[in-house]
C-alpha positions as CSV (number, residue, x, y, z in Angstrom):
1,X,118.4,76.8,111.9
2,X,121.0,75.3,113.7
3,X,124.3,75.2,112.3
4,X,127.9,73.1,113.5
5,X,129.9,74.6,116.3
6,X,133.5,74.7,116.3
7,X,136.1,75.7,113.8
8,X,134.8,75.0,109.9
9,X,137.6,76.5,108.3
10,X,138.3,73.5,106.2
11,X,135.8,71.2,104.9
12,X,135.8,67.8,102.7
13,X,133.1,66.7,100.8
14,X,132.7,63.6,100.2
15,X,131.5,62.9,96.8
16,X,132.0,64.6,93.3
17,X,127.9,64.8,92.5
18,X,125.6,67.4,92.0
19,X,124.7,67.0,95.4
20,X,128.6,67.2,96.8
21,X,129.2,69.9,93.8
22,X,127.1,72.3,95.1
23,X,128.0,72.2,98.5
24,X,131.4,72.5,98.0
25,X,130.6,76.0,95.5
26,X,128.5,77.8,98.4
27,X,131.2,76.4,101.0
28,X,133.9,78.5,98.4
29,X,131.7,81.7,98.1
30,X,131.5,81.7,101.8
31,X,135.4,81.5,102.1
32,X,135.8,78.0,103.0
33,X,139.2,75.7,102.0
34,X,137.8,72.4,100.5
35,X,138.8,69.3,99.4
36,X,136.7,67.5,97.1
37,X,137.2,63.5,97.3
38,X,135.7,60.9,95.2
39,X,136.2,57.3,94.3
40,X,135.7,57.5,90.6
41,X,138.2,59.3,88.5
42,X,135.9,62.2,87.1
43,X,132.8,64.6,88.5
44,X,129.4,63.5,88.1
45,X,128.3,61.0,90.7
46,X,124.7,59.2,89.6
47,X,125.4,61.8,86.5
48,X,128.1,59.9,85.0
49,X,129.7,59.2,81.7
50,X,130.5,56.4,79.6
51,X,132.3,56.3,76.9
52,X,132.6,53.8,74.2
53,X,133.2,54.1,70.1
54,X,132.3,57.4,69.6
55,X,129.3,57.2,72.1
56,X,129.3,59.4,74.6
57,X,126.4,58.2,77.4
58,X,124.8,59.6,80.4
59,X,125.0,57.2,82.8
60,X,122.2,59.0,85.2
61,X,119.3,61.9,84.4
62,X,118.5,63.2,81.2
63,X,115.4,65.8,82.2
64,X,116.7,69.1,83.4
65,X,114.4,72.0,84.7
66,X,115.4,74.6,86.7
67,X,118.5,75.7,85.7
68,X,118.5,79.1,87.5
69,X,119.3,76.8,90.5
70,X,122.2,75.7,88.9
71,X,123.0,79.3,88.4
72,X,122.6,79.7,92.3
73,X,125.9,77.6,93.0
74,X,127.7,78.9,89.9
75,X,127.2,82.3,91.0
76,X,128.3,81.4,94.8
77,X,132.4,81.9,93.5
78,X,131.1,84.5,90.6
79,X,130.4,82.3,87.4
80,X,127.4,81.5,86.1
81,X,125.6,79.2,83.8
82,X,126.3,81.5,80.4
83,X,129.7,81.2,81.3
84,X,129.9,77.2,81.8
85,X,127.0,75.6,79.9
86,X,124.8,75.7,76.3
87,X,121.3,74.7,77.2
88,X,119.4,74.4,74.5
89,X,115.3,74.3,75.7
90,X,113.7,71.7,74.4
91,X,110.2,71.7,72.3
92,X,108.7,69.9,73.0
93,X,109.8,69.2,76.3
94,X,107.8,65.7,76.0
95,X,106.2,63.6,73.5
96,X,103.3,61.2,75.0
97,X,102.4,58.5,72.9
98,X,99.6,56.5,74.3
99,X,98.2,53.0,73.9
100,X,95.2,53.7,71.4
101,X,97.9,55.3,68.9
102,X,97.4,58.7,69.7
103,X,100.4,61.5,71.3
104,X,100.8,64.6,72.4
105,X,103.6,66.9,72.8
106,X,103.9,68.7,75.9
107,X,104.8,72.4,75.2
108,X,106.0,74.5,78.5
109,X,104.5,77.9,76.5
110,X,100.8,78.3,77.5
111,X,100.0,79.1,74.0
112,X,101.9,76.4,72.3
113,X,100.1,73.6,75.4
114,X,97.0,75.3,74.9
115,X,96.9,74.7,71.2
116,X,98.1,71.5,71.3
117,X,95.4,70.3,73.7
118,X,92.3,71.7,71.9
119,X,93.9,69.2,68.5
120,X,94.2,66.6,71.7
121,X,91.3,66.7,73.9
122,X,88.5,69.5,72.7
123,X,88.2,73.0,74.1
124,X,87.0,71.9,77.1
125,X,90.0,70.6,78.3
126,X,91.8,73.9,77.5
127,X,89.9,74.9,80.1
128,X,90.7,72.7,82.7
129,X,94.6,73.0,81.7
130,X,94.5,77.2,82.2
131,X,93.1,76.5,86.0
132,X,95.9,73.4,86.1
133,X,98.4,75.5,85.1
134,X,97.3,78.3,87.3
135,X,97.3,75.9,90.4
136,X,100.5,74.6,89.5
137,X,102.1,77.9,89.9
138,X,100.6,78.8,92.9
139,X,101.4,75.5,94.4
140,X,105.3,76.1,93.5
141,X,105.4,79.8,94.7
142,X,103.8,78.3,98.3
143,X,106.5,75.3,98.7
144,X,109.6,76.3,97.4
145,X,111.0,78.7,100.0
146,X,109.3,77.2,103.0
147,X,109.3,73.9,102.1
148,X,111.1,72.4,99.4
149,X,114.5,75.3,99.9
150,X,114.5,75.0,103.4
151,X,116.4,73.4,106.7
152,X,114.0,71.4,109.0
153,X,115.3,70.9,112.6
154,X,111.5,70.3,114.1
155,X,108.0,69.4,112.4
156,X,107.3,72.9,114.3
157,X,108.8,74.5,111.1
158,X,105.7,73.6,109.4
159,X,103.9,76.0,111.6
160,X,104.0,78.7,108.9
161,X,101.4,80.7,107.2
162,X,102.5,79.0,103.9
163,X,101.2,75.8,105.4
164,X,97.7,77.0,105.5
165,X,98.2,78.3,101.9
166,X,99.5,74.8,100.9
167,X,96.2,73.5,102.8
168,X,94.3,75.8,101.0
169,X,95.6,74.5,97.7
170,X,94.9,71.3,98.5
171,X,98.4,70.1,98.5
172,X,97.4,67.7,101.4
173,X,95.2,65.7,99.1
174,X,95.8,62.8,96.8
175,X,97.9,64.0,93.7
176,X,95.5,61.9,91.3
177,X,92.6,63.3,92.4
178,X,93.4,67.2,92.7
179,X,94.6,66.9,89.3
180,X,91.3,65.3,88.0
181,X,89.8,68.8,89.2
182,X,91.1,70.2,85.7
183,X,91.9,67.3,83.5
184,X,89.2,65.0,82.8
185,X,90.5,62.9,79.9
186,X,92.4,59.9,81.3
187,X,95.5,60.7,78.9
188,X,95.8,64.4,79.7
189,X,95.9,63.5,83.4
190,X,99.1,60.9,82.6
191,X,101.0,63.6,81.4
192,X,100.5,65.5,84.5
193,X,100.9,62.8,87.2
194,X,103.4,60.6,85.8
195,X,105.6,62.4,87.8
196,X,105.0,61.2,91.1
197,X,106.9,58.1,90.1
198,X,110.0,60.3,90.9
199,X,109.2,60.9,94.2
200,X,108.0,56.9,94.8
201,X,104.7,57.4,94.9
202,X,102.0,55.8,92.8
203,X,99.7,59.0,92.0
204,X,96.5,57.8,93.8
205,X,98.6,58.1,97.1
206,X,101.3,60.5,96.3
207,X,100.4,63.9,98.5
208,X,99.4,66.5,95.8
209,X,102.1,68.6,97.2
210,X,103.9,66.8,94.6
211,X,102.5,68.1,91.8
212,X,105.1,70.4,92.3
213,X,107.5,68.1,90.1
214,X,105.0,68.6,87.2
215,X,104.9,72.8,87.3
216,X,109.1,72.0,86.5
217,X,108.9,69.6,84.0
218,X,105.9,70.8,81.8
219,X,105.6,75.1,82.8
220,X,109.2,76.0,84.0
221,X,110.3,74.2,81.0
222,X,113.0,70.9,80.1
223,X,116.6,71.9,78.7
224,X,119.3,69.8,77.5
225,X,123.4,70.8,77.9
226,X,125.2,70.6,74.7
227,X,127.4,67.7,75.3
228,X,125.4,66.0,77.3
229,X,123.7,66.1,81.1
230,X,127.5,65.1,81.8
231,X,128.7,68.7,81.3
232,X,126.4,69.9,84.3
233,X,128.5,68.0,87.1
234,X,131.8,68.9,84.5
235,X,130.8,72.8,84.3
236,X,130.2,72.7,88.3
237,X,133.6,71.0,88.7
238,X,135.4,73.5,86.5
239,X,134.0,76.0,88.1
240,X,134.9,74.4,91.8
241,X,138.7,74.0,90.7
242,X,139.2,78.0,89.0
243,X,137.4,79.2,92.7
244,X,140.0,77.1,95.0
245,X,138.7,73.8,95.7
246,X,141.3,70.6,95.9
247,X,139.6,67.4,93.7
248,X,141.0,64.1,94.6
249,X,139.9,62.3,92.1
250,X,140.2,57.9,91.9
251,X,140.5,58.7,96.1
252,X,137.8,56.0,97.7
253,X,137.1,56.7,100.9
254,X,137.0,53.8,103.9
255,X,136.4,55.3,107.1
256,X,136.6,58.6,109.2
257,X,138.6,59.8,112.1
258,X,136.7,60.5,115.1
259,X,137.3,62.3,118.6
260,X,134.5,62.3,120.7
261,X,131.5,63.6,118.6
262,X,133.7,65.4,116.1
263,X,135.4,64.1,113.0
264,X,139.3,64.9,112.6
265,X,140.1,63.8,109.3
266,X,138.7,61.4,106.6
267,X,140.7,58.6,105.6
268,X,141.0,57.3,102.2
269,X,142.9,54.9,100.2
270,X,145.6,57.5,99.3
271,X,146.1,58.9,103.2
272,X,144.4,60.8,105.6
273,X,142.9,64.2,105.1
274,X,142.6,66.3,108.3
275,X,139.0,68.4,108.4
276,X,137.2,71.1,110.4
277,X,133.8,69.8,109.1
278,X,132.7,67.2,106.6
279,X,129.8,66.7,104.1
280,X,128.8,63.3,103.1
281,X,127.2,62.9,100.0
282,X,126.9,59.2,99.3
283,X,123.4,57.0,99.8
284,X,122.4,56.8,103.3
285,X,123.8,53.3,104.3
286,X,127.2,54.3,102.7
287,X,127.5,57.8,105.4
288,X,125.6,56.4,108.6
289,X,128.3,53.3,108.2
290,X,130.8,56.1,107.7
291,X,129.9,57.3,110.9
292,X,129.1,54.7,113.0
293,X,125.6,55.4,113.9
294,X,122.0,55.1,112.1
295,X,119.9,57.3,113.0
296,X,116.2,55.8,114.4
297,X,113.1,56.3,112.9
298,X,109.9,54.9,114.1
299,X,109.4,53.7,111.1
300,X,112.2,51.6,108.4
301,X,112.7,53.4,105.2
302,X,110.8,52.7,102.2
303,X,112.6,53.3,98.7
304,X,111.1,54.0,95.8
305,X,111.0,52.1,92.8
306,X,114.3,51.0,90.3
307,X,114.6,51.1,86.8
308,X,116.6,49.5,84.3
309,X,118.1,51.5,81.5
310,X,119.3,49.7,78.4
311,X,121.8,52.2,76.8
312,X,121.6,51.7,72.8
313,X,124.0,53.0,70.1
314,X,122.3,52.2,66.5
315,X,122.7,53.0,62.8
316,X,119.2,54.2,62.2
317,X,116.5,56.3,64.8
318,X,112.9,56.8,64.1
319,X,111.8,60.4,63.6
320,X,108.4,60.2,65.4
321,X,110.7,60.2,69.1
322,X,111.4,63.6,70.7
323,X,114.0,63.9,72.3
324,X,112.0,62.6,75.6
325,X,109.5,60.0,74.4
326,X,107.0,58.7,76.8
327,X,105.9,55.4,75.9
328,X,102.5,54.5,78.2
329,X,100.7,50.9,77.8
330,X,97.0,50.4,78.7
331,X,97.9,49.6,82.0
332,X,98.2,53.1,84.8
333,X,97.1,51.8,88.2
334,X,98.2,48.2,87.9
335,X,101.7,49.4,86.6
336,X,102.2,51.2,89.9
337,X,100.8,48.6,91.6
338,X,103.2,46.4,90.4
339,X,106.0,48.8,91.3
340,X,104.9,49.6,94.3
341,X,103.1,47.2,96.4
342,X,103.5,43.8,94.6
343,X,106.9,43.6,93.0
344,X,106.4,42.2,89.9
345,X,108.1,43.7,86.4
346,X,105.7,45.7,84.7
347,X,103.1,43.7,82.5
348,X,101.8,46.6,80.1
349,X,105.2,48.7,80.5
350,X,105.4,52.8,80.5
351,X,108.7,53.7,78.9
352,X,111.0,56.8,79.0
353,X,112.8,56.8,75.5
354,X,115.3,59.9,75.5
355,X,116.9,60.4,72.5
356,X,119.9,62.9,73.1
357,X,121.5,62.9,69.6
358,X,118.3,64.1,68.4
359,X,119.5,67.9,70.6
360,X,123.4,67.3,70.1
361,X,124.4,64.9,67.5
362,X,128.3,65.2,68.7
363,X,127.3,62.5,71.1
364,X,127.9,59.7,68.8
365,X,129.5,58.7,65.8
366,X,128.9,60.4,62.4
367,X,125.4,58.8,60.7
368,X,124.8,57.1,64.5
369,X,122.4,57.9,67.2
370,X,121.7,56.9,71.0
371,X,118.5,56.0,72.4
372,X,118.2,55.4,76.4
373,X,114.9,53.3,77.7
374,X,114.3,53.6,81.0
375,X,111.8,51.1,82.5
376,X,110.7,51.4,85.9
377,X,110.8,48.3,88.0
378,X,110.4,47.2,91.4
379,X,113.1,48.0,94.1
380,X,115.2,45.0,95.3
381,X,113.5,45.4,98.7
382,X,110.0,43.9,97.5
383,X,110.8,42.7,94.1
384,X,113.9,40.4,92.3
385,X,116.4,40.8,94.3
386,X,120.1,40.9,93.0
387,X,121.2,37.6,92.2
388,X,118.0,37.2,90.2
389,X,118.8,39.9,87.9
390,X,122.0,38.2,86.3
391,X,119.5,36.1,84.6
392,X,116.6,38.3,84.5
393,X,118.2,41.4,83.0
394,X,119.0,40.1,79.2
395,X,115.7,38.6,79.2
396,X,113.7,41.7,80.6
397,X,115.8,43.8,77.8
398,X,114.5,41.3,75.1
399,X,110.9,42.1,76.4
400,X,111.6,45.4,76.2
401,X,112.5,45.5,73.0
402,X,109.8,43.4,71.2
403,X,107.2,45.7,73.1
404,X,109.0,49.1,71.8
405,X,109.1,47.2,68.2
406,X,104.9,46.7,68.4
407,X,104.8,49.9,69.5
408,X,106.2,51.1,66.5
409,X,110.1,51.3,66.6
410,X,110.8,48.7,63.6
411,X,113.9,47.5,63.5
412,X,115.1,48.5,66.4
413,X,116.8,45.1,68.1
414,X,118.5,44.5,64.6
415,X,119.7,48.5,64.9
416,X,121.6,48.1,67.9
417,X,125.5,48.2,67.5
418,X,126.6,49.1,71.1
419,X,124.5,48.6,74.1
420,X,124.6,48.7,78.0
421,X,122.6,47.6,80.2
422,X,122.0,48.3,83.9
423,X,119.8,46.5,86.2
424,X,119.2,47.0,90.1
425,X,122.1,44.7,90.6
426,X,124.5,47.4,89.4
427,X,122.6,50.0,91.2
428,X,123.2,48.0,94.1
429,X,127.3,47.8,93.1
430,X,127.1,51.3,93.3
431,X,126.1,51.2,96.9
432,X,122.6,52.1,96.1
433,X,120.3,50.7,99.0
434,X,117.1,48.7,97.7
435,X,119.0,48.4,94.3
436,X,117.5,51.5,94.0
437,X,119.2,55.3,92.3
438,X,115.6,57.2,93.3
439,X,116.8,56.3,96.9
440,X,113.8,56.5,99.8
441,X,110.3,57.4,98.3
442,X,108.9,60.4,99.3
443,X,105.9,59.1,101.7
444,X,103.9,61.4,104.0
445,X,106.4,60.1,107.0
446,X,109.5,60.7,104.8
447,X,109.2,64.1,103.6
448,X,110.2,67.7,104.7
449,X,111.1,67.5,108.6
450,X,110.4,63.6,108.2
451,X,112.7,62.9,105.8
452,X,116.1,61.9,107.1
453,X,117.5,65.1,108.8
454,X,121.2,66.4,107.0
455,X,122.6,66.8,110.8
456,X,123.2,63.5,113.0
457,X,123.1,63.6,116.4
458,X,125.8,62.9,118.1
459,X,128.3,64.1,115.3
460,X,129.3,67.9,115.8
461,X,130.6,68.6,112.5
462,X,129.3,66.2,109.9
463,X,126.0,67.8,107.1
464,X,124.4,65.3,104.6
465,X,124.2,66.1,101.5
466,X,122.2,63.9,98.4
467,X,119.3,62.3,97.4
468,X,118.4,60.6,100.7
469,X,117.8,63.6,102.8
470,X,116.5,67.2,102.5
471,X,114.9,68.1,100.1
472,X,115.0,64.6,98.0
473,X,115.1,63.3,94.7
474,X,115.7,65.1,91.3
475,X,118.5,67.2,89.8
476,X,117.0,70.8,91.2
477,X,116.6,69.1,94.4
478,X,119.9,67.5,95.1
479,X,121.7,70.6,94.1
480,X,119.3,72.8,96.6
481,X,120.6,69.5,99.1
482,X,124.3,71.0,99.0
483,X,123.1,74.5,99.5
484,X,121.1,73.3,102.5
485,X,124.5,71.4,103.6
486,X,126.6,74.1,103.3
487,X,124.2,76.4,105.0
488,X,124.4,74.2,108.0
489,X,128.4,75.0,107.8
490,X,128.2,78.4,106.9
491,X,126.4,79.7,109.5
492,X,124.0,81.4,107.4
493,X,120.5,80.6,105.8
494,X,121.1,83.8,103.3
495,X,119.8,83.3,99.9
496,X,121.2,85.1,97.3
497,X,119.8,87.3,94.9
498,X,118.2,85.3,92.0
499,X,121.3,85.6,89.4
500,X,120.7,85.7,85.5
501,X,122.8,84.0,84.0
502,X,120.4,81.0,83.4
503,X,116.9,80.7,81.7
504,X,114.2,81.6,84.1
505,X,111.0,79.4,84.2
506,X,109.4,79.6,80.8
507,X,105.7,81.0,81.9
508,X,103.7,82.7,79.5
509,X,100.4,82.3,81.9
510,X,97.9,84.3,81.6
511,X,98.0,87.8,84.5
512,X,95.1,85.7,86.8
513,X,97.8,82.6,87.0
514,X,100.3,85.8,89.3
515,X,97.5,86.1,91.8
């Protein structure tokens, strides 16, 4: 692994995120002195906060998994996720509710799952979900060290027996397909491949590699933070400024120093901060600008899809949503058509309804409740583009709306008594590229070694950290992104020991599914 030369004594991260967050807690374990900067005036990054008449709303993801990795960076400056967080595991950790009027909740306990698809689908398809669940694991214990937790400085990397295990698997093939092995009713196989929208990737051509994101959401089980996904970024933060670290909150950054191929200082709109080494955390365009140079690729980047996300405060909720909700239409492969190839809004929509006060009910007023519906849409790249969207966004939320109120949520438009609403042209205010927050999709040519590297040549002392570059997209991800980054500063690719002060994957598989 190759790591920066020269002195790294102190280190600025750019960027308050998860991603920026947890590079700056390994660079503190490790004994570095770092300043933290970012523009806004709190933590959090795409995991923001607004707050508005006693509503308190995520601005960015609701679904964590993994929260051991989060223990990871707590535990780099001796804290730990008992210390800094509630999570409260969710159950179910999703509720499908499908076209034809039937749902299923998706339990991360084998028994629970097991049970729940025999009502479903019949005791055949209990079947199939054992050996799904079995793969699943398998598939995650082959990636994760080699692949997914790992610095890439060649393709040659891949030359590792856990490639031909991954082969073996079948984690070359088509996501879609590999999981019709198991699950043979149409519905059962949504709940398993939906994921691949995360990585950009409609299922029928996402790598089945990915299937990966499906053993975290529906085995190593969904958990929620008491006082919302907010507190994740504000318990790394705390934990950041008891170990050392200087925040500079409100401080924008506009350019760095440079002497020859190193970078002095960073400059901001407060003054100028002299560095050893510095890790950039914002979207790609925002850090190669930064540093004068884009890399090349043989290939331009593709993003992945958008979404807009009408925040809702009402005086009423509907007991039949989980806490996550998915809503699907009829539509499957035209709605990632759409979203992928064509451009168009979705014309049978799938919705995410998360519905946090259902967990913590602190989050909004007494007798209130919040509701969040994400839609997917088409990046600004191959669909609307920004300007478009200042018209199109109030409509697209009516649409929305009267679809979620056929599909059973009564009332809900009449409900609403606060409300925001964000559309790929405030992704793109945010200095999102493609309009985009899922940044560049996770296509064969853009992922592991082929995703955009965290070192650029010709800088000696400058790591990416983020969504846009190793591993990718995803809250486990981005923080393993800072790990990676700090790694690369550190000198060191030493994990720790597994700490245990978070929930470990929730796996009650039967003993075959350790093999």
């Amino acid at each position: 692994m190759k790591t920066l030369k020269g002195p790294t004594d102190h280190v600025v991260v750019v960027g308050a995120g998860l991603a920026g967050l947890a590079a700056t807690l390994h660079l503190l374990g490790a004994g570095r002195r770092v300043t933290l900067v970012e523009r806004a005036l709190h933590p959090g990054g795409r995991a923001g906060l607004h707050e508005h008449r006693g509503y308190r709303v995520d601005t960015g993801p609701t679904v964590l998994t993994m929260p051991d990795i989060v223990d990871e960076a707590l535990a780099a400056v001796g804290s730990s996720v008992r210390e800094r967080l509630d999570l409260i595991p969710l159950h179910p950790a999703y509720r499908a509710r499908f076209a034809d009027g039937t749902s299923l909740d998706v339990h991360t306990d084998a028994a629970a799952m097991e049970a729940e698809i025999e009502r479903f689908a019949g005791p055949d398809a209990v079947r199939g979900y054992r050996d799904l669940r079995v793969w699943l694991r398998r598939l995650y214990a082959t990636q994760m060290n080699c692949f997914i937790d790992a610095n890439f400085d060649s393709p040659l990397q891949l030359l590792h027996p856990d490639l031909a295990r991954l082969a073996a698997l079948g984690g070359f093939g088509r996501m879609d397909a590999r999981i019709g092995r198991y699950i043979t009713d149409e519905r059962l196989r949504r709940v398993f491949s939906f994921q691949a929208l995360y990585a950009g990737v409609p299922p029928q051509r996402a790598l089945a590699a990915y299937a990966v994101i499906a053993y975290m959401d529906t085995i190593a089980g969904v958990y929620f933070p008491r006082g919302g996904m907010h507190a994740l970024p504000r318990a790394l933060a705390d934990a950041a400024g008891d170990a050392g670290a200087d925040p500079r909150y409100g401080h924008t950054v506009t350019s760095l120093e440079r002497s020859g191929s190193r970078v002095t200082a960073v400059i901001t709109d407060h003054g100028r901060i002299p560095c050893d080494a510095v890790v950039l955390t914002p979207d790609l365009p925002v850090t190669y600008r930064l540093l004068g140079r884009t890399p090349r690729r043989p290939l331009r980047l593709r993003h992945s899809p958008s979404a807009v996300i009408l925040h809702a405060g009402t005086d009423r909720t509907w007991p039949d949503l989980a806490h996550h909700t998915i809503s699907f239409g009829h539509a499957w492969k035209r709605t990632f058509h759409e979203l992928t190839r064509t451009g168009e809004l979705m014309s049978d929509p799938s919705l995410l309804i998360t519905r946090p006060t259902s967990t913590d009910p602190s989050l909004a007023p007494a007798g209130r409740h919040l509701h969040y519906i994400l839609a997917p849409c088409p990046n600004t790249d191959i669909g609307p583009d920004t300007a478009r969207w200042a018209d199109l966004g109030p409509r697209y939320r009516d649409t929305l709306l009267n679809e979620l109120e056929k599909r059973g949520l009564d009332g809900l438009t009449s409900a609403i008594e606060e409300e925001t609403l964000i559309t790929p042209a405030d992704w793109t205010a945010e200095g999102h590229a493609a309009g985009t927050p899922f940044s560049a999709a996770h296509t064969f040519p853009q992922t592991g070694p082929f995703r955009p590297r965290n070192l650029v040549s010709g800088i000696d002392n400058a790591v990416l950290a983020g969504c846009g570059t190793t591993p990718g997209v995803g809250v486990p991800t981005v923080l393993i992104s800072g790990r990676l980054a700090a790694a690369r500063i550190i000198g060191s690719d030493h994990r720790r020991p597994r700490p245990t002060g978070a929930p470990r994957p929730t796996d009650t598989s039967t003993p075959e599914a350790t093999a």
